[in-house]
CHARMM internal coordinates of N, CA and C (Angstrom, degrees):
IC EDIT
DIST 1 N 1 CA 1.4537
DIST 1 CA 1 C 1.5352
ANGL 1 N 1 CA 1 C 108.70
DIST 1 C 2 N 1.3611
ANGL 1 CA 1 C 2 N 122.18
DIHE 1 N 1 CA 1 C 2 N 131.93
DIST 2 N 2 CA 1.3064
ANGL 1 C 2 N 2 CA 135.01
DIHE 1 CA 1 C 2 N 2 CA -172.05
DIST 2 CA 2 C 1.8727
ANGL 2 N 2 CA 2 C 105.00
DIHE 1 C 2 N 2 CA 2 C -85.60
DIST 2 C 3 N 1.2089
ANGL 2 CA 2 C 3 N 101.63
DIHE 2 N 2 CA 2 C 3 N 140.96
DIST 3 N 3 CA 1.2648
ANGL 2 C 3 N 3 CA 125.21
DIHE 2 CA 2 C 3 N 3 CA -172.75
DIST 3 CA 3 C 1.5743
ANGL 3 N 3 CA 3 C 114.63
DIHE 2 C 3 N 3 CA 3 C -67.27
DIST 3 C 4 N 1.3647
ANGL 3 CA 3 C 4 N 137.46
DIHE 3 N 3 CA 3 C 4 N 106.04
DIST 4 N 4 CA 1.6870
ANGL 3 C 4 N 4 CA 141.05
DIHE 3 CA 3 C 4 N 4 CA -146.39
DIST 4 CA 4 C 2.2165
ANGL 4 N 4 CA 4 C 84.02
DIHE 3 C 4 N 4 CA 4 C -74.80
DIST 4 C 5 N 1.3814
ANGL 4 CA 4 C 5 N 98.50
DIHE 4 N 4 CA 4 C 5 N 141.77
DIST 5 N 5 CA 1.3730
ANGL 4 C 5 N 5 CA 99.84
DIHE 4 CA 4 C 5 N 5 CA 165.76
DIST 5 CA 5 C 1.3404
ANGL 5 N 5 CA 5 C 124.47
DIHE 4 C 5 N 5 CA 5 C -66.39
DIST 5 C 6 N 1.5083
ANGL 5 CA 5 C 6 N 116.54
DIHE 5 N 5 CA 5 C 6 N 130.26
DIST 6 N 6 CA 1.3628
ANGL 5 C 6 N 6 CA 102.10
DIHE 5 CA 5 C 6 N 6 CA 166.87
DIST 6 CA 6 C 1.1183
ANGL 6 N 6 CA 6 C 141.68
DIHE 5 C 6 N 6 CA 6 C -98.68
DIST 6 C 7 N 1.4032
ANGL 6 CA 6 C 7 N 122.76
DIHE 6 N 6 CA 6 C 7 N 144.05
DIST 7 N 7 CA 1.4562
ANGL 6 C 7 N 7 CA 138.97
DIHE 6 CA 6 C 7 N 7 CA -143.13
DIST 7 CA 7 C 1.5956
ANGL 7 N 7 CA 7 C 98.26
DIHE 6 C 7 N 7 CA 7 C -108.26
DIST 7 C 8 N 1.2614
ANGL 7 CA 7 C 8 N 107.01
DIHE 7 N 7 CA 7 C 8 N 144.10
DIST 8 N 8 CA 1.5117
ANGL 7 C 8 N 8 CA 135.99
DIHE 7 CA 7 C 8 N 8 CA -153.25
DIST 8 CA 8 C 1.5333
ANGL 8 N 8 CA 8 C 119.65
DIHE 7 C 8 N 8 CA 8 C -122.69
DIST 8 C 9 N 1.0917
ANGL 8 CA 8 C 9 N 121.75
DIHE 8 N 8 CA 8 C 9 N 102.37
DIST 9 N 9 CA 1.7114
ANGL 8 C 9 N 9 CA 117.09
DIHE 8 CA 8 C 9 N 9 CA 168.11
DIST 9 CA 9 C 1.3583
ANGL 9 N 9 CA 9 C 123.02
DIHE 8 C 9 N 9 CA 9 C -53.96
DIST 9 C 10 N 1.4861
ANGL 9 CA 9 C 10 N 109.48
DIHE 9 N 9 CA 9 C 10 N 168.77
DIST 10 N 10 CA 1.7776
ANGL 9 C 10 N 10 CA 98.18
DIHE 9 CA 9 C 10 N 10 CA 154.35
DIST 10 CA 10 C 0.9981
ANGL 10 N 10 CA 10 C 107.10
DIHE 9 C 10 N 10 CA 10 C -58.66
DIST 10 C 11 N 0.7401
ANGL 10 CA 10 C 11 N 121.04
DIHE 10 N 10 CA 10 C 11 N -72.10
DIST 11 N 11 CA 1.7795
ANGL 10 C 11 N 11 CA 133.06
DIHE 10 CA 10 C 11 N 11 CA -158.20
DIST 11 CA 11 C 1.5182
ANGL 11 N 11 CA 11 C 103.15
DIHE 10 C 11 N 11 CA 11 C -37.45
DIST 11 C 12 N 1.5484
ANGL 11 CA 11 C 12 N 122.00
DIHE 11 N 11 CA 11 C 12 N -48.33
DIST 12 N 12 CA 1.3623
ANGL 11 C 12 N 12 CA 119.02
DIHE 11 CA 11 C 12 N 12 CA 169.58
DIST 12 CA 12 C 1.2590
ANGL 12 N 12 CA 12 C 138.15
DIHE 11 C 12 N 12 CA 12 C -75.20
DIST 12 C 13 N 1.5025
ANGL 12 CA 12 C 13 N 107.24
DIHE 12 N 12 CA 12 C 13 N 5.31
DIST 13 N 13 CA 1.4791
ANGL 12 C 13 N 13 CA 120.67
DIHE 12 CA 12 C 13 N 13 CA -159.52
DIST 13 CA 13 C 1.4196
ANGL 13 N 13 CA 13 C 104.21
DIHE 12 C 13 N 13 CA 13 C -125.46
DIST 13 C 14 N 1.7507
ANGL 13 CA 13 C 14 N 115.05
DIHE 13 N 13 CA 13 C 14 N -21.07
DIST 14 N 14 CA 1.4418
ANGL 13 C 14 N 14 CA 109.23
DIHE 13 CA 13 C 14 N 14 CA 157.99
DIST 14 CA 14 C 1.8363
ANGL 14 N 14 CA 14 C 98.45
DIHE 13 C 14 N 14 CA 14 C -99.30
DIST 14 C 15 N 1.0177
ANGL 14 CA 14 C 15 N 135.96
DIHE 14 N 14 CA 14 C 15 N -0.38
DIST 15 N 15 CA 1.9403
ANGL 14 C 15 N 15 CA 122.31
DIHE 14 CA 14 C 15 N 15 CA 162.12
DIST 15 CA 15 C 1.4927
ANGL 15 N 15 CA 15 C 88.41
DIHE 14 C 15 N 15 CA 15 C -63.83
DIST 15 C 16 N 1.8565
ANGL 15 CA 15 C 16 N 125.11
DIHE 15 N 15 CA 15 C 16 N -59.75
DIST 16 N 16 CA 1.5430
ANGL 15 C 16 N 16 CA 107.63
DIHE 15 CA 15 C 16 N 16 CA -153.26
DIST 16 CA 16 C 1.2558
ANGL 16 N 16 CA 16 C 120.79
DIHE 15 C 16 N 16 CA 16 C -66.16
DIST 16 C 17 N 1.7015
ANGL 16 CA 16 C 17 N 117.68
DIHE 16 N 16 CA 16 C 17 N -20.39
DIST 17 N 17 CA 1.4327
ANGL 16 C 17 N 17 CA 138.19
DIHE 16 CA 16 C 17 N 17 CA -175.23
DIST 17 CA 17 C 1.6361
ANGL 17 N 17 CA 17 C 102.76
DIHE 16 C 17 N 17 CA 17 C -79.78
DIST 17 C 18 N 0.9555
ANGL 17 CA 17 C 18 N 136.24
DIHE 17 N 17 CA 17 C 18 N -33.12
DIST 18 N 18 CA 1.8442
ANGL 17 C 18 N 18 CA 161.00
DIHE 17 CA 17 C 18 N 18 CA -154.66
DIST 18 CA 18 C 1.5660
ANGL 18 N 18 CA 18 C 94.32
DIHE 17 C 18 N 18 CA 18 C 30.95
DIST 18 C 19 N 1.5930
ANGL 18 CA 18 C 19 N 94.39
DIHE 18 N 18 CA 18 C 19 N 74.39
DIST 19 N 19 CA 1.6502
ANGL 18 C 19 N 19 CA 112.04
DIHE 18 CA 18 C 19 N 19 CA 175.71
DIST 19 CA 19 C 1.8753
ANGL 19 N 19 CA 19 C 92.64
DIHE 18 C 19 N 19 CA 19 C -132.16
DIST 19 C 20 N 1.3959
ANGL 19 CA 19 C 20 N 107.43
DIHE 19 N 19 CA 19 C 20 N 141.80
DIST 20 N 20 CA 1.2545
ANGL 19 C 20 N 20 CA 111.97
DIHE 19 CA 19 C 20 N 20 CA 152.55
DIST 20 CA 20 C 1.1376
ANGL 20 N 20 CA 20 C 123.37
DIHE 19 C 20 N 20 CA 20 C -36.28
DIST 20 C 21 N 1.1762
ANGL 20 CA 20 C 21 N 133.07
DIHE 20 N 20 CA 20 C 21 N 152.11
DIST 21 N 21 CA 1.4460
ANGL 20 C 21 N 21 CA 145.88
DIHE 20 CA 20 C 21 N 21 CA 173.12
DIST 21 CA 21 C 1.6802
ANGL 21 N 21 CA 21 C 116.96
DIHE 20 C 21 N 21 CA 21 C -68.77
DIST 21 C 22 N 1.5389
ANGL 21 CA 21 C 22 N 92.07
DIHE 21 N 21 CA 21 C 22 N -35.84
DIST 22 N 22 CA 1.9162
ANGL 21 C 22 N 22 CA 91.31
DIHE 21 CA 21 C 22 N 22 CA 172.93
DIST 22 CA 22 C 1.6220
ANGL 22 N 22 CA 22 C 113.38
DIHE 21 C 22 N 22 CA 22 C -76.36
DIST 22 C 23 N 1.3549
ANGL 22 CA 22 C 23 N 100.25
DIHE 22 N 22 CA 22 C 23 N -17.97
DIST 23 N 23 CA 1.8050
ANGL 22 C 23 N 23 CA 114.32
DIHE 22 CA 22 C 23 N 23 CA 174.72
DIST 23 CA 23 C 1.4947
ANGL 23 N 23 CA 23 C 97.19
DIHE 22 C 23 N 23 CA 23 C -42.58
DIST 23 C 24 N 1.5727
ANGL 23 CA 23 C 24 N 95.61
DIHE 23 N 23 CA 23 C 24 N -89.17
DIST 24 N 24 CA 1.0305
ANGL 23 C 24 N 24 CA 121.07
DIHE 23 CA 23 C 24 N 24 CA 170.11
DIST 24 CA 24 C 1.9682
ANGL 24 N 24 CA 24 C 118.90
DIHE 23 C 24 N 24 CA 24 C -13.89
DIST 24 C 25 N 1.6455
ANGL 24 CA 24 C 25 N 101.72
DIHE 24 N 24 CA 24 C 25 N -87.49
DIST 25 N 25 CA 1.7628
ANGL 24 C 25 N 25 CA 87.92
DIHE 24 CA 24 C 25 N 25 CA 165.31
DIST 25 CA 25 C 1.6865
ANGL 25 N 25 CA 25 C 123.59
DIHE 24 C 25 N 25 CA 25 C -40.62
DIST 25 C 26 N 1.4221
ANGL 25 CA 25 C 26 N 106.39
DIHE 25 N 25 CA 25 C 26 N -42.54
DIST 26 N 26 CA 1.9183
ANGL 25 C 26 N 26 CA 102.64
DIHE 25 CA 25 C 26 N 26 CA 178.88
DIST 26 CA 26 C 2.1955
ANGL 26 N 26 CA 26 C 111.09
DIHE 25 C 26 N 26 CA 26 C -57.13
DIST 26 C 27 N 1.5506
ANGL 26 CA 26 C 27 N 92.52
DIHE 26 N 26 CA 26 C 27 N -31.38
DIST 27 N 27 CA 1.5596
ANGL 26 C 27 N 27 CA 73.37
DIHE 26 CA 26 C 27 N 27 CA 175.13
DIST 27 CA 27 C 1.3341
ANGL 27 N 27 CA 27 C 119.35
DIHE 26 C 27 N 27 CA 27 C -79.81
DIST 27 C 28 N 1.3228
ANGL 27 CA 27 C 28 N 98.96
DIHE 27 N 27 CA 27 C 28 N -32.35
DIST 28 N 28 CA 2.1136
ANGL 27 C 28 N 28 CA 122.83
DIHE 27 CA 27 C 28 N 28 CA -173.77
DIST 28 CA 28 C 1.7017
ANGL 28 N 28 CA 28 C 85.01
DIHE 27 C 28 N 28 CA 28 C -38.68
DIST 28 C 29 N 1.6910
ANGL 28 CA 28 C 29 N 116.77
DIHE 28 N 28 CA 28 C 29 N -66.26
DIST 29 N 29 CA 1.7100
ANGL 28 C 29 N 29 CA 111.26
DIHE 28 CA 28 C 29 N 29 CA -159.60
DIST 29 CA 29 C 1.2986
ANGL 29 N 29 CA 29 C 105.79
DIHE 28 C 29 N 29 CA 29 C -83.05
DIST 29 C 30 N 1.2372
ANGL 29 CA 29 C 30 N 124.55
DIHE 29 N 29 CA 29 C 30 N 2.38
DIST 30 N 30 CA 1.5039
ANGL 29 C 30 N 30 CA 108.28
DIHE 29 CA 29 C 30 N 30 CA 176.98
DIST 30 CA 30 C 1.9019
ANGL 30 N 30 CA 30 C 97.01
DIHE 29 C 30 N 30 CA 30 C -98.42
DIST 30 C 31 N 0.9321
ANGL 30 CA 30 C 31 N 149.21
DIHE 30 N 30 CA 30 C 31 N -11.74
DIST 31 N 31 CA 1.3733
ANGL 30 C 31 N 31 CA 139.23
DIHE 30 CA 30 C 31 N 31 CA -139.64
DIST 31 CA 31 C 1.0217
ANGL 31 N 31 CA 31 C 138.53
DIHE 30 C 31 N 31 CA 31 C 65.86
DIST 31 C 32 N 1.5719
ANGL 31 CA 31 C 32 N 113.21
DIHE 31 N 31 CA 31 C 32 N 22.14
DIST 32 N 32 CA 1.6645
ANGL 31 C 32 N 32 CA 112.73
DIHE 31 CA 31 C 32 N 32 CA -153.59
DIST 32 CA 32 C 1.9187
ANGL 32 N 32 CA 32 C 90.67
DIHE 31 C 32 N 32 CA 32 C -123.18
DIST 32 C 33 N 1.1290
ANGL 32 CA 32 C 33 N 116.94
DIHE 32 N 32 CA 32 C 33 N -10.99
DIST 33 N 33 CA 1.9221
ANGL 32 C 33 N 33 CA 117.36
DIHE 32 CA 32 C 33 N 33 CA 165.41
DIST 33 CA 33 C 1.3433
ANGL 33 N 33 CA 33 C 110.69
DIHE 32 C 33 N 33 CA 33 C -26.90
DIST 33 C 34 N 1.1477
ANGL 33 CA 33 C 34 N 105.60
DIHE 33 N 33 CA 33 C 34 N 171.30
DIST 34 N 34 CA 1.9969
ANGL 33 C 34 N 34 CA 127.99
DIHE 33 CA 33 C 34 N 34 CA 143.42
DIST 34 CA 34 C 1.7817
ANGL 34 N 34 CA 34 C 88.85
DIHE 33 C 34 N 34 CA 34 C -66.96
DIST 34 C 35 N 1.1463
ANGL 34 CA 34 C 35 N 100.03
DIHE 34 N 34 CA 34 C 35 N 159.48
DIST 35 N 35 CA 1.7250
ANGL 34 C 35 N 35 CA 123.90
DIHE 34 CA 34 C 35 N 35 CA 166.72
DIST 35 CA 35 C 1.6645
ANGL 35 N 35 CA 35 C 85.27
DIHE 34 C 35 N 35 CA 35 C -53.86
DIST 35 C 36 N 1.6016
ANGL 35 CA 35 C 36 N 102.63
DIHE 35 N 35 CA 35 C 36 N 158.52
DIST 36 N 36 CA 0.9683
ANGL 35 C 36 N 36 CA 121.12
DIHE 35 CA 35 C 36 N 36 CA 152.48
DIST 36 CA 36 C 2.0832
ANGL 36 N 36 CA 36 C 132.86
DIHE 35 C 36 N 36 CA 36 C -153.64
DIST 36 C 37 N 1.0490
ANGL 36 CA 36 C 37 N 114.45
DIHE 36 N 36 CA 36 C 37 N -161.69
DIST 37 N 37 CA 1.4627
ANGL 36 C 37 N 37 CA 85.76
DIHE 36 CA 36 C 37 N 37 CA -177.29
DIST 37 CA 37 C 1.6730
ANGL 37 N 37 CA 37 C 91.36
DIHE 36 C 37 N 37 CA 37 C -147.19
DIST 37 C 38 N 1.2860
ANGL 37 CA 37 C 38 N 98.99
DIHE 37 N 37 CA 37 C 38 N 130.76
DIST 38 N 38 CA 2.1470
ANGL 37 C 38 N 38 CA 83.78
DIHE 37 CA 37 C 38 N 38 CA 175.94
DIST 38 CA 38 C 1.5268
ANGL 38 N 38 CA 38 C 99.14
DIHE 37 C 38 N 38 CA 38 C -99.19
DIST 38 C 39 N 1.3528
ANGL 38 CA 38 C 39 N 105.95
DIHE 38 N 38 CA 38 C 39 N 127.14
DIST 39 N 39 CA 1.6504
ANGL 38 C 39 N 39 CA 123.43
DIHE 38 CA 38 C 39 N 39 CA 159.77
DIST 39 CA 39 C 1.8855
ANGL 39 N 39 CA 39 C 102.41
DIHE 38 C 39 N 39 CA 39 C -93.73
DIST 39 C 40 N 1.3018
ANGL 39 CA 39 C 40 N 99.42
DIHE 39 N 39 CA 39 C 40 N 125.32
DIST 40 N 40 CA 1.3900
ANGL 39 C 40 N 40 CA 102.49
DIHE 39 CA 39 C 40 N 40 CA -177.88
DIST 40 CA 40 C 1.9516
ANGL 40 N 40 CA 40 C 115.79
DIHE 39 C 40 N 40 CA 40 C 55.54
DIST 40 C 41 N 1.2029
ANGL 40 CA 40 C 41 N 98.57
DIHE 40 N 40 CA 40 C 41 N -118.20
DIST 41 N 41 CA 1.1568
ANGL 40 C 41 N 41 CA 101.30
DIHE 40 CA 40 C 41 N 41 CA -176.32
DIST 41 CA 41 C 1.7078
ANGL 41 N 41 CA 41 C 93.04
DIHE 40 C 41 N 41 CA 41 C -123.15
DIST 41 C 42 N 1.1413
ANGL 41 CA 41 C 42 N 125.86
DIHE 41 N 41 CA 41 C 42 N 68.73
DIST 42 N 42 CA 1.8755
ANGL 41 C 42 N 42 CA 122.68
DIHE 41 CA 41 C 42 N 42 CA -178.22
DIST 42 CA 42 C 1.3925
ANGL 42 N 42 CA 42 C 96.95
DIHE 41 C 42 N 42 CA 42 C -169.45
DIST 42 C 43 N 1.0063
ANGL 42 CA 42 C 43 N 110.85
DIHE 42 N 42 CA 42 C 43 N 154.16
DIST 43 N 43 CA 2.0346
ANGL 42 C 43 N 43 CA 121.72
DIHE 42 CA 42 C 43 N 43 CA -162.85
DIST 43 CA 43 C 1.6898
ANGL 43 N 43 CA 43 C 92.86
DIHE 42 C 43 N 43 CA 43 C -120.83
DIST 43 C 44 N 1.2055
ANGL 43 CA 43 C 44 N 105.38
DIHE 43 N 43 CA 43 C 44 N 116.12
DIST 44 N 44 CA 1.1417
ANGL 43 C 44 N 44 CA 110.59
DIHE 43 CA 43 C 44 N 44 CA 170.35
DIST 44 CA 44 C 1.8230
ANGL 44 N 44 CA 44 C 125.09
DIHE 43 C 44 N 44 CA 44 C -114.84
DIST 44 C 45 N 1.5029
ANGL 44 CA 44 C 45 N 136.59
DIHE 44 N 44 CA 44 C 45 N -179.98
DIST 45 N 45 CA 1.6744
ANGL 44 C 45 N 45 CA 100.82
DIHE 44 CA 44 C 45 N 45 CA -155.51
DIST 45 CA 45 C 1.8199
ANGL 45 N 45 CA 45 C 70.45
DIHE 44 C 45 N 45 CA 45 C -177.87
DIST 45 C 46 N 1.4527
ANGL 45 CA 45 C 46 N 76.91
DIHE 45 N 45 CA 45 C 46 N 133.21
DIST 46 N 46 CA 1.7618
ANGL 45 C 46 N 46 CA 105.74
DIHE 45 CA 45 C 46 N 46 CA -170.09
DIST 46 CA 46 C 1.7779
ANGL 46 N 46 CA 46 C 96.61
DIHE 45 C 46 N 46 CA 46 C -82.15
DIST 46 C 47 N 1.2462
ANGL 46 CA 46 C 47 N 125.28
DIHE 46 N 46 CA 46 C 47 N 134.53
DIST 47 N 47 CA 1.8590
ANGL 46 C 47 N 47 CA 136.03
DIHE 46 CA 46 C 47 N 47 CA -161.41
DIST 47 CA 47 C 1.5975
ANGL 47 N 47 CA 47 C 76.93
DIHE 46 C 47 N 47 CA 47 C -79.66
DIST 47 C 48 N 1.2802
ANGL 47 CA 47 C 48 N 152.65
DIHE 47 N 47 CA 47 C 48 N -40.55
DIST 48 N 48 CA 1.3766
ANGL 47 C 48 N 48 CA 139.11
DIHE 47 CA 47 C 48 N 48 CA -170.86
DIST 48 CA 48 C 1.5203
ANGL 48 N 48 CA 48 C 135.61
DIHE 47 C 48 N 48 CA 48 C -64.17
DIST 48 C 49 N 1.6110
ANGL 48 CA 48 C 49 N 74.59
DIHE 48 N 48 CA 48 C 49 N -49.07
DIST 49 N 49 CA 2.1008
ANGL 48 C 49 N 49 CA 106.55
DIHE 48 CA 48 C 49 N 49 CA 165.65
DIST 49 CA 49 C 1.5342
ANGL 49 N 49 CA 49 C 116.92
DIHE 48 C 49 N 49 CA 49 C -41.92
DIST 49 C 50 N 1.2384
ANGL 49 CA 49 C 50 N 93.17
DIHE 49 N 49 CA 49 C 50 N -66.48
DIST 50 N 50 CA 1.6723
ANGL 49 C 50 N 50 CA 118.73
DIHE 49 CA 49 C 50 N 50 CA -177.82
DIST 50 CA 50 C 1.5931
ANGL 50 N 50 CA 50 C 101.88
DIHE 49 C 50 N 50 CA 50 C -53.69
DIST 50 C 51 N 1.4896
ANGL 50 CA 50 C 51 N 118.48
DIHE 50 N 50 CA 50 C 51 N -69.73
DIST 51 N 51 CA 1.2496
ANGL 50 C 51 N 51 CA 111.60
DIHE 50 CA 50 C 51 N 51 CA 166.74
DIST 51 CA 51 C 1.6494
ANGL 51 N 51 CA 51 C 133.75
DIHE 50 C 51 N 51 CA 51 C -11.56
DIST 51 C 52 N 1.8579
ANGL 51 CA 51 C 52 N 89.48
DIHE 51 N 51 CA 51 C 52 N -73.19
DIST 52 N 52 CA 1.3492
ANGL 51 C 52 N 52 CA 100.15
DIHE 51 CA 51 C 52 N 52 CA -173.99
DIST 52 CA 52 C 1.8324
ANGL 52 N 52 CA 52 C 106.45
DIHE 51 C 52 N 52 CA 52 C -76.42
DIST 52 C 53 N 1.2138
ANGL 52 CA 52 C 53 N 104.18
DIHE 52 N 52 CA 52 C 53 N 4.31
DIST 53 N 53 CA 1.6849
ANGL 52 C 53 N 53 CA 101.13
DIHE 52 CA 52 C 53 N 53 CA 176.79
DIST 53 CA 53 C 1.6092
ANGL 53 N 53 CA 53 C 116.30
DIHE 52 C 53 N 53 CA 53 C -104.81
DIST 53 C 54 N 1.2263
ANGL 53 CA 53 C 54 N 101.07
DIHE 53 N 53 CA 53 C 54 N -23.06
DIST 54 N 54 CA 1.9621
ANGL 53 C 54 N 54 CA 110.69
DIHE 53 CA 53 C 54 N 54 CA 158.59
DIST 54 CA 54 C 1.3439
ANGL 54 N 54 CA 54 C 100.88
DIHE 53 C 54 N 54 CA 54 C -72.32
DIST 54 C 55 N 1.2696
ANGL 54 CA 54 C 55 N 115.12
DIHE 54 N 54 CA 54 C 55 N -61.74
DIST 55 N 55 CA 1.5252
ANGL 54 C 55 N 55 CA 99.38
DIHE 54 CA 54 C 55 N 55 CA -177.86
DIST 55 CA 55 C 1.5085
ANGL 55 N 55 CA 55 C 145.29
DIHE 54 C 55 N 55 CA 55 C -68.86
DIST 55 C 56 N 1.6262
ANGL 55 CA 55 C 56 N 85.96
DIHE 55 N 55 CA 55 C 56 N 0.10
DIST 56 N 56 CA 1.6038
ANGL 55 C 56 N 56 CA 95.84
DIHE 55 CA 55 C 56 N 56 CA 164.50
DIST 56 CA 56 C 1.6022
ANGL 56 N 56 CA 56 C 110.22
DIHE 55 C 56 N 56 CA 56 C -110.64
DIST 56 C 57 N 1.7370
ANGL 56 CA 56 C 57 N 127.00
DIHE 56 N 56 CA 56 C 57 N 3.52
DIST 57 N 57 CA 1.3035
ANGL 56 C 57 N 57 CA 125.04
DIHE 56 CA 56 C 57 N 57 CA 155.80
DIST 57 CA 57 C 2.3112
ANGL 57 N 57 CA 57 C 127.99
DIHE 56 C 57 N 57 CA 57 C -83.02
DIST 57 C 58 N 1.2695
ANGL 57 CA 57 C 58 N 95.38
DIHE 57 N 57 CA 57 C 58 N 30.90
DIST 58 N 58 CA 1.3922
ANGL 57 C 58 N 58 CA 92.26
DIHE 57 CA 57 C 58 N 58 CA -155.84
DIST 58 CA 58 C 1.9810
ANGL 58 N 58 CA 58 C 105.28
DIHE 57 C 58 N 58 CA 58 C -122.32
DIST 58 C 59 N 1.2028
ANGL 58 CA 58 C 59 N 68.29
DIHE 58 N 58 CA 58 C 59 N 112.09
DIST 59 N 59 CA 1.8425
ANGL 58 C 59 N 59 CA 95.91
DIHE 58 CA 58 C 59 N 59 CA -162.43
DIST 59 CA 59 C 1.7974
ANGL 59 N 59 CA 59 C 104.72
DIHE 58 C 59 N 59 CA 59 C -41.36
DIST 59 C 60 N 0.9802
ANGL 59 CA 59 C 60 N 73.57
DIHE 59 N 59 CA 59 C 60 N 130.52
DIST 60 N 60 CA 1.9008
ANGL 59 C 60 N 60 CA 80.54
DIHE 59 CA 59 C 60 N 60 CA 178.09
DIST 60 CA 60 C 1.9977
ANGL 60 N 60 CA 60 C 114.35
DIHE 59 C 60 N 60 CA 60 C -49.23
DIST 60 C 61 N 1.3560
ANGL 60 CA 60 C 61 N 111.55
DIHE 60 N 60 CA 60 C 61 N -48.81
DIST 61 N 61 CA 1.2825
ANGL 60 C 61 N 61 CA 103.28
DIHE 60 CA 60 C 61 N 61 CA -179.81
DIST 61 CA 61 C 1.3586
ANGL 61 N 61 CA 61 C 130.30
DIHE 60 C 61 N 61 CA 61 C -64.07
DIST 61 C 62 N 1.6689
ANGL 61 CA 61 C 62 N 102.12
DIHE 61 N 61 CA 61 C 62 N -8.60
DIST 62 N 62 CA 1.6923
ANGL 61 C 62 N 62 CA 100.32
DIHE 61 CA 61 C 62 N 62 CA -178.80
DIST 62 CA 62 C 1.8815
ANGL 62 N 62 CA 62 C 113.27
DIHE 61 C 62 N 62 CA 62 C -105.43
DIST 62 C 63 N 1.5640
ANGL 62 CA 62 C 63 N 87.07
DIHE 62 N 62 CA 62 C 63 N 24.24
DIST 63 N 63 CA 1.6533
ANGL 62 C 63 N 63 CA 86.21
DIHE 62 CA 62 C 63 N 63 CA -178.01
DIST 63 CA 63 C 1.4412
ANGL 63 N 63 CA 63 C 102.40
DIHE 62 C 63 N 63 CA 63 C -100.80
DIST 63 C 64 N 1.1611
ANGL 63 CA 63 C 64 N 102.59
DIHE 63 N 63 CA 63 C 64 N -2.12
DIST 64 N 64 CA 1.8517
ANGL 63 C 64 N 64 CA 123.14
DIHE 63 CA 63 C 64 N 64 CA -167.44
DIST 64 CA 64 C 1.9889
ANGL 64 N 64 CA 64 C 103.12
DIHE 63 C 64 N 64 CA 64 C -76.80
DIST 64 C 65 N 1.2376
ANGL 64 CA 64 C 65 N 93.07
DIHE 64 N 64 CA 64 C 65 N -20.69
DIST 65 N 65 CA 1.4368
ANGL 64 C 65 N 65 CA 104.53
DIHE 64 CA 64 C 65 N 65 CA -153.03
DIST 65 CA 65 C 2.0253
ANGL 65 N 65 CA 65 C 93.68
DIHE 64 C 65 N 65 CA 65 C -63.13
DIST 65 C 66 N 1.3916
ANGL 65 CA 65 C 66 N 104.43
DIHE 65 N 65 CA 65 C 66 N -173.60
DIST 66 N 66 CA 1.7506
ANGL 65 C 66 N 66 CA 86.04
DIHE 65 CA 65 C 66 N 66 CA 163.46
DIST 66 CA 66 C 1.4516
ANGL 66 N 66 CA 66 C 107.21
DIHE 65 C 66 N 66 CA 66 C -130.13
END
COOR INIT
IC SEED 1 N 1 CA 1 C
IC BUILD
């Protein structure tokens, strides 16, 4: 049996990012977030999404670093 994805708050999704929380809402309304999904009235955000969406925001010159 496969392991259910786990699902992510704001609150947990700007701790994993170590961005403010208003960060976080400023990207949510611009379009610039991880995916997300609204249940009711609350934004919730798949721990994989986010992943693969930090790891596709990460500037080429700081991978240089050691």
């Amino acid at each position: 049996m496969t392991k259910p994805e786990e699902i992510l708050t704001t609150d947990e999704v700007a701790a994993l990012l170590k961005v403010p929380l208003a960060t976080l809402y400023q990207w949510m309304s611009r379009g610039e977030s991880p995916p997300y999904y609204k249940i009711g009235r609350y934004a919730r955000f798949k721990r994989s999404e986010v992943i693969a969406w930090s790891e596709s925001h990460v500037d080429e010159p700081s991978r240089r670093l050691p």
